[in-house]
MARBA-3410 file (N, C-alpha, C, O; in Angstrom, 1 decimal):
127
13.8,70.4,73.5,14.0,70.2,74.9,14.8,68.9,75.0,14.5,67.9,74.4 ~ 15.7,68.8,75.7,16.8,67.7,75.8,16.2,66.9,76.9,15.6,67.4,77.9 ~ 16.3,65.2,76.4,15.8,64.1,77.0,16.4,63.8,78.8,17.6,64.2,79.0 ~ 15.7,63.3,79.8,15.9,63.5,80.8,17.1,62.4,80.7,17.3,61.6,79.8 ~ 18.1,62.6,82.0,19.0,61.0,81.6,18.2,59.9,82.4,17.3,60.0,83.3
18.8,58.7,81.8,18.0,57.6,82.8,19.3,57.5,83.8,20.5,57.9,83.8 ~ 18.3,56.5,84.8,18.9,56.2,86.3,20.7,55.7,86.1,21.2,54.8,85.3 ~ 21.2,56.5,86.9,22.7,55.2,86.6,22.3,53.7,87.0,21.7,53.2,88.0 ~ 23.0,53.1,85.9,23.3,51.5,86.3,24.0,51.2,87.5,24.8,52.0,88.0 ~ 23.9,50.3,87.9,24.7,49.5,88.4,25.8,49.0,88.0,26.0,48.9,86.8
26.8,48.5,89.3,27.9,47.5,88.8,27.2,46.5,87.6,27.6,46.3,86.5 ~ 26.1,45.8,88.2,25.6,44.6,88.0,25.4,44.8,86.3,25.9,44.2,85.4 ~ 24.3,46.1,86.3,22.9,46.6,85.3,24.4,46.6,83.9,24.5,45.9,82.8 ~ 25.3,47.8,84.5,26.5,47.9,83.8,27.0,46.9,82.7,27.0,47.0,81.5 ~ 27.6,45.7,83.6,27.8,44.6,82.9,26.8,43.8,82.2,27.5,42.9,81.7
25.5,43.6,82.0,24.4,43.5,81.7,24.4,44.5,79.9,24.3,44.2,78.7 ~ 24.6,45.4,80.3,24.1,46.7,79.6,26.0,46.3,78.4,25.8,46.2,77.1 ~ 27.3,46.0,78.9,27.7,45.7,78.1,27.7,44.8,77.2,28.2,45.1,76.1 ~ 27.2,43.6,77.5,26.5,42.2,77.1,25.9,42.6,75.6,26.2,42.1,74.6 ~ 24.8,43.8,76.0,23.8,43.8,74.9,24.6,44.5,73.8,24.4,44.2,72.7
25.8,45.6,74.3,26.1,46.7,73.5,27.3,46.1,72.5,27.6,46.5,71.4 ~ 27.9,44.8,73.1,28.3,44.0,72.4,27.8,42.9,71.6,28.5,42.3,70.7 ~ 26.9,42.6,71.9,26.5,41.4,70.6,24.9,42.0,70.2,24.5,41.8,69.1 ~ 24.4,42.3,70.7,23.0,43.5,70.1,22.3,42.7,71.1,22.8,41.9,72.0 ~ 20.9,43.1,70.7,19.2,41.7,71.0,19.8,40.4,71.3,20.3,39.6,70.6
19.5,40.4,73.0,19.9,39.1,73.4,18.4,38.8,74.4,17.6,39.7,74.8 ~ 18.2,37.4,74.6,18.0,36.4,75.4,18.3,36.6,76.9,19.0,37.6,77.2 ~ 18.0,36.0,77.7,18.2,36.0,78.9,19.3,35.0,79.1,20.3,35.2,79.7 ~ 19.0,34.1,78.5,20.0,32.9,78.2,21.4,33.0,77.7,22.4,32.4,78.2 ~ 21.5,34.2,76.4,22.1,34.3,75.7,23.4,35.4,76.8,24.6,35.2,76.9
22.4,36.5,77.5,23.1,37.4,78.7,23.6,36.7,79.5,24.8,37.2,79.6 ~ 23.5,35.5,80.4,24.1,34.7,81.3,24.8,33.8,80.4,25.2,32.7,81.0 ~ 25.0,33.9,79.1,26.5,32.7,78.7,27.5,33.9,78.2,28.7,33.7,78.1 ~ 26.8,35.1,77.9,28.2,35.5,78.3,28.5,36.8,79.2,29.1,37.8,78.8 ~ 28.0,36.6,80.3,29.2,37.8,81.2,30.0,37.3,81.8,29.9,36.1,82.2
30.6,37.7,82.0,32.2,37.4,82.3,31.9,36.8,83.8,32.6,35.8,84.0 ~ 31.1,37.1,85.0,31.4,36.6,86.6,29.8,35.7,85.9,29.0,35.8,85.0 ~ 30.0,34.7,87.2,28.7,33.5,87.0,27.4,34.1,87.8,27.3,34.4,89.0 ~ 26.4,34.2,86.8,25.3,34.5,87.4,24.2,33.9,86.8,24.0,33.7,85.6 ~ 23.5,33.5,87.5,22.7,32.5,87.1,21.6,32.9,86.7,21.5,34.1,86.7
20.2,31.8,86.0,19.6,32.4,85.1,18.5,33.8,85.6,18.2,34.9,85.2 ~ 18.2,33.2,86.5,17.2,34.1,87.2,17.5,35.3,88.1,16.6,36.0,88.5 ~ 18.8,35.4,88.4,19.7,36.4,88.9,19.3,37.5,87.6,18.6,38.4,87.7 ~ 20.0,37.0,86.3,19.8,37.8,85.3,18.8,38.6,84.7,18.7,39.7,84.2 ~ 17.8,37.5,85.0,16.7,37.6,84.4,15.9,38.9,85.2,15.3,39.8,84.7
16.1,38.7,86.6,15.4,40.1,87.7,16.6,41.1,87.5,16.5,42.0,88.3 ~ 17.2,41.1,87.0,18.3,42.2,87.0,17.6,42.8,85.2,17.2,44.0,85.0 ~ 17.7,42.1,84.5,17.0,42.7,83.3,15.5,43.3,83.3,15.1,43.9,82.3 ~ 14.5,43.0,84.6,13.2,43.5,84.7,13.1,44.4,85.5,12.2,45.2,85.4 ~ 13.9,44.5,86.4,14.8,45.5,86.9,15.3,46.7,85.9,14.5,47.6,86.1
16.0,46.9,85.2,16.8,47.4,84.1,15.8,47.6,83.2,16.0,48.8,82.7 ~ 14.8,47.1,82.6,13.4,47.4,82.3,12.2,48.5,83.0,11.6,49.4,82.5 ~ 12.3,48.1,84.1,11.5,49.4,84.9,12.1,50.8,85.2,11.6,51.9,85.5 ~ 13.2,50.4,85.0,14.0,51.9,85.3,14.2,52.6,83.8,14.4,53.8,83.7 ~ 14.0,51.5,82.3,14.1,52.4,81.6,15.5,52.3,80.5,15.6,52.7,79.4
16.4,51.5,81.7,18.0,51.2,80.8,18.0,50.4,79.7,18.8,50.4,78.8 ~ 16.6,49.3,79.8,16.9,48.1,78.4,15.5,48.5,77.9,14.7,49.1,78.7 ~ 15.1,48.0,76.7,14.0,47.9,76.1,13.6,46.2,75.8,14.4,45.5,75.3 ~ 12.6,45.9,76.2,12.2,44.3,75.7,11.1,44.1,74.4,10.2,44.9,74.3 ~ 11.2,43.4,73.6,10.5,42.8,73.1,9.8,41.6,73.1,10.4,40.6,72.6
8.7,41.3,73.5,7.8,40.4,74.3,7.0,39.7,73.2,6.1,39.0,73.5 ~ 7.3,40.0,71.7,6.3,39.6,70.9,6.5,38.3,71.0,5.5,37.6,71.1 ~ 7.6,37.7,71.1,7.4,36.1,71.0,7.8,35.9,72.1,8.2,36.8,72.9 ~ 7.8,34.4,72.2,7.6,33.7,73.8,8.8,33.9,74.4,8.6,34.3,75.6 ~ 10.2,34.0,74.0,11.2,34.5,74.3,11.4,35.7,74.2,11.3,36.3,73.2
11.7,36.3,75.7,11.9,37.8,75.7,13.1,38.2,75.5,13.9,37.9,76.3 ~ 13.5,39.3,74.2,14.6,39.7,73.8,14.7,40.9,74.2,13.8,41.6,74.1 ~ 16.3,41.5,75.0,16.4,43.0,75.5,17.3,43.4,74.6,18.0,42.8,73.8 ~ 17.1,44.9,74.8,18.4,45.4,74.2,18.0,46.8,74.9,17.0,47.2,75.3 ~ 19.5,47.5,74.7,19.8,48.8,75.7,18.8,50.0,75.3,18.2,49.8,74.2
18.6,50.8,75.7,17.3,51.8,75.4,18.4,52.7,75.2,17.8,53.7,74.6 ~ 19.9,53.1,75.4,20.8,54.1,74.7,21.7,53.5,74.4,22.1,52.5,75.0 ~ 22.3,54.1,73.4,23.6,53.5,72.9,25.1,53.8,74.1,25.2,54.7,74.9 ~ 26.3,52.7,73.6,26.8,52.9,74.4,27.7,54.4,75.2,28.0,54.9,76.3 ~ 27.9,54.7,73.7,28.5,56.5,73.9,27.4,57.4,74.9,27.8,58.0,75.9
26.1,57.4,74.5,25.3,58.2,75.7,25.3,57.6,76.9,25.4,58.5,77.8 ~ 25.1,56.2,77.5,25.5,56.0,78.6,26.6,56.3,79.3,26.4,56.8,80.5 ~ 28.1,56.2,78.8,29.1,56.8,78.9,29.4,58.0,79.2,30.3,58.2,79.9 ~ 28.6,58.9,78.6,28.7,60.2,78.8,28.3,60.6,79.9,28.9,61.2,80.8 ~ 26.9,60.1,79.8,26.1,60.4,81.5,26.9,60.0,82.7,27.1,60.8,83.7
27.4,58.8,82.6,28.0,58.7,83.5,29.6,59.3,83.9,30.1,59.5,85.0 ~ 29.9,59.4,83.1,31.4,60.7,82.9,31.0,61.7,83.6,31.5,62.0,84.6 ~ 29.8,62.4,82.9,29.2,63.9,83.7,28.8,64.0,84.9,29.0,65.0,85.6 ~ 28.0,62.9,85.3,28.3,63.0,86.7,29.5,62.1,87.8,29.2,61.9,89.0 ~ 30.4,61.7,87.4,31.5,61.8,87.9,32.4,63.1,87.5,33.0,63.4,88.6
32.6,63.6,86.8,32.9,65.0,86.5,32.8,66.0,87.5,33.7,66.5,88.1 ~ 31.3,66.2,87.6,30.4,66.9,88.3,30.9,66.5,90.2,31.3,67.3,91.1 ~ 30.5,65.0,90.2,30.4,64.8,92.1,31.9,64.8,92.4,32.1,65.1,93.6 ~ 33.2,64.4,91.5,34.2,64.4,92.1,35.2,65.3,91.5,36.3,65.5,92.1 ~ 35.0,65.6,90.6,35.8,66.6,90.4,35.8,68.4,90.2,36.5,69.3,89.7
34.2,68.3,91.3,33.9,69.9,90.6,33.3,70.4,89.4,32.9,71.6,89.4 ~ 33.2,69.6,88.3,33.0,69.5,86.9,34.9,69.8,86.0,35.1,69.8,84.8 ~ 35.7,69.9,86.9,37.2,69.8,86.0,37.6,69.2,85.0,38.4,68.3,85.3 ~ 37.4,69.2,84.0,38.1,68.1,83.1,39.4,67.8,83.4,39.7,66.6,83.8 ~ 40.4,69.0,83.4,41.8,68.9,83.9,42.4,68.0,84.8,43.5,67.4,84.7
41.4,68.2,86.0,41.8,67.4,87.2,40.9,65.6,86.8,41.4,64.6,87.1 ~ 40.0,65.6,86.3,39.7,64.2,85.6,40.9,63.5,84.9,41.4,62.5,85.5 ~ 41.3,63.7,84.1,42.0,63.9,83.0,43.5,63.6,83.8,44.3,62.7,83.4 ~ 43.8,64.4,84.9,45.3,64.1,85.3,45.0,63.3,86.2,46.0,63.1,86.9 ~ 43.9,62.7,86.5,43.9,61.6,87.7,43.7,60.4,86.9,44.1,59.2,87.3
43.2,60.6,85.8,43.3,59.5,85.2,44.3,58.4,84.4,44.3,57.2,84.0 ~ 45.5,60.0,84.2,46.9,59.7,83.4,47.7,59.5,84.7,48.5,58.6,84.6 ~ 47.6,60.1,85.9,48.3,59.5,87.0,47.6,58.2,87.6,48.2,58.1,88.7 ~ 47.0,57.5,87.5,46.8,56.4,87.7,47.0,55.1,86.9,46.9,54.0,87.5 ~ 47.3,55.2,85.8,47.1,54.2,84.5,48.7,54.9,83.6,48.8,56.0,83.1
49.1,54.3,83.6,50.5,54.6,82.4,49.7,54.4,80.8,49.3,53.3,80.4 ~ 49.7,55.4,80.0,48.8,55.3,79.3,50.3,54.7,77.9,51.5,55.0,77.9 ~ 49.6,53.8,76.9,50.8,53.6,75.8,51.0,54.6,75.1,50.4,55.5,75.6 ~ 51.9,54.9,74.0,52.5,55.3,73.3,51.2,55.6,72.4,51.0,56.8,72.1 ~ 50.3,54.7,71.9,49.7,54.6,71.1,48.6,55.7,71.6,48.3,56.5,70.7
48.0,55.8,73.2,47.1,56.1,73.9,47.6,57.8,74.0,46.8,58.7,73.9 ~ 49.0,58.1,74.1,49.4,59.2,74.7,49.4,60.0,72.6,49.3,61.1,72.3 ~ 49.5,59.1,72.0,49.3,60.1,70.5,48.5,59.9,70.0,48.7,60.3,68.8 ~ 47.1,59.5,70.2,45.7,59.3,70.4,45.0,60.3,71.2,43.8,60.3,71.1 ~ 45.5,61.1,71.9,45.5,61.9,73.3,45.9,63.2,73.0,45.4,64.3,73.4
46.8,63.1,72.2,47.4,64.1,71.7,46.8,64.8,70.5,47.1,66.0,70.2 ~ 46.1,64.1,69.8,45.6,64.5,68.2,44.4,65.4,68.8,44.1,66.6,68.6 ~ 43.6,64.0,69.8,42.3,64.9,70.5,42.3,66.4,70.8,41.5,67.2,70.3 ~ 43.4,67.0,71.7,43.7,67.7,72.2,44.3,68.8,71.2,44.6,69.9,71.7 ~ 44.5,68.7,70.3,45.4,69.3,68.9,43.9,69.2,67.8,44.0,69.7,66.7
43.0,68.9,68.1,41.9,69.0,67.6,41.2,69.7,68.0,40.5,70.4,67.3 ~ 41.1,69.7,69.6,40.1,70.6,70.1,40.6,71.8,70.4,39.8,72.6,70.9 ~ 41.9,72.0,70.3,42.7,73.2,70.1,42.3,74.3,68.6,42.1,75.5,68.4 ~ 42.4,73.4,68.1,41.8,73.9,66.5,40.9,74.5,66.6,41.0,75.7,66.4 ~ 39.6,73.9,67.0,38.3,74.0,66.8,38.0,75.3,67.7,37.1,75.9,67.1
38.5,75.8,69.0,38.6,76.7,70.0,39.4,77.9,69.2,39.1,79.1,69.5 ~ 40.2,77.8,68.4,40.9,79.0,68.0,40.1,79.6,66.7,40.4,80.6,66.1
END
């Protein structure tokens, strides 16, 4: 039976949730030196027990310092949240995903044959 998804993040939880997925088990302290917009200690800190009750971080409370880290890795958050944008705005289309996303962003050279292998792969795999 496949696991239920957890709640979407927030803008806030989001940036939070990148924090962790980038440097692993952090501090509260360690989360507010580095996100990128200024938020202060206790801002973060109810945003992480917050992000705790819903299920997005996991804490470790054994020592006096409480250390979080994300309860999914970053590829399954990603996903979930892809699928239901997928889903609420596009109908579930990849196609139309996909060409809103290359009509908005000029993608590089690097990006467009990166794009191309995907697509030449999952062509493969279909035939």
């Amino acid at each position: 039976m496949p696991e239920a998804p957890l709640p979407r993040p927030t803008d806030a939880e989001l940036s939070i949730l990148r924090v962790l997925w980038r440097c692993g088990p952090c501090t509260v302290r360690k989360v507010t030196e580095e996100l990128e917009v200024e938020t202060g200690y206790t801002t973060a800190l109810k945003l992480l027990q917050i992000m705790h009750e819903k299920g997005l971080v996991v804490r470790d409370d054994s020592e006096r310092t409480h250390v979080f880290s994300p309860a999914l890795p970053a590829e399954r958050t990603r996903r979930q949240l892809l699928d239901h944008l997928l889903d609420q705005a596009f109908g579930g289309s990849a196609h139309q995903l996909v060409q809103q996303a290359l009509a908005g962003r000029r993608p590089s050279k690097s990006e467009i044959a990166s794009l191309r292998q995907l697509l030449d792969s999952l062509e493969r795999k279909s035939s």
